[in-house]
C-alpha positions as CSV (number, residue, x, y, z in Angstrom):
1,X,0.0,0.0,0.0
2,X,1.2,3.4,-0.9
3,X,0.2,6.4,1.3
4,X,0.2,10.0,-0.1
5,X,-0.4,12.8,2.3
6,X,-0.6,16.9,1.5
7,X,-0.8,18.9,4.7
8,X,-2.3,21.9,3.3
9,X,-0.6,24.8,5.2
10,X,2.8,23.1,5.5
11,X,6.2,25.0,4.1
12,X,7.1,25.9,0.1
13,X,7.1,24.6,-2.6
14,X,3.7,22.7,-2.4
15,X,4.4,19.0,-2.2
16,X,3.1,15.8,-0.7
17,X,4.7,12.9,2.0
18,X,5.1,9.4,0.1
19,X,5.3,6.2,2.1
20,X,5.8,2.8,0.7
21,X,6.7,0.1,2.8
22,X,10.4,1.1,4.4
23,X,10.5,4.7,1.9
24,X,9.5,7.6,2.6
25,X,9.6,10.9,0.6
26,X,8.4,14.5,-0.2
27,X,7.4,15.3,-3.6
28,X,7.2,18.6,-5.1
29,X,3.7,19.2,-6.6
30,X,5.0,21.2,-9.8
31,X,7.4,19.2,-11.3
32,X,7.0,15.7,-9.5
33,X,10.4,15.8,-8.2
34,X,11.4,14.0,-5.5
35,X,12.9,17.1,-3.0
36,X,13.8,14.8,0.4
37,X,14.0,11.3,1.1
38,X,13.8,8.2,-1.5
39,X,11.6,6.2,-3.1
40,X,11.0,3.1,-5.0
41,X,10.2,2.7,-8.2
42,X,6.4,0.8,-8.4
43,X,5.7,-1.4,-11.5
């Protein structure tokens, strides 16, 4: 299971909190860019 989380008055730039099993990451809204953390890539 993947869980995607935006907390809506959190710091610049705009981005949600990925987790997926042992990864976590934040991901900028704009681009898709992962700015912190790691993830996996799913099939």
């Amino acid at each position: 299971m993947i869980r995607m989380y935006l907390i809506d008055r959190e710091h610049p730039p705009r981005h949600i909190h990925i987790k997926y099993a042992e990864y976590e990451a934040v991901m900028e809204l704009d681009n898709l860019n992962i700015i912190d953390g790691r993830s996996q890539k799913v099939p």
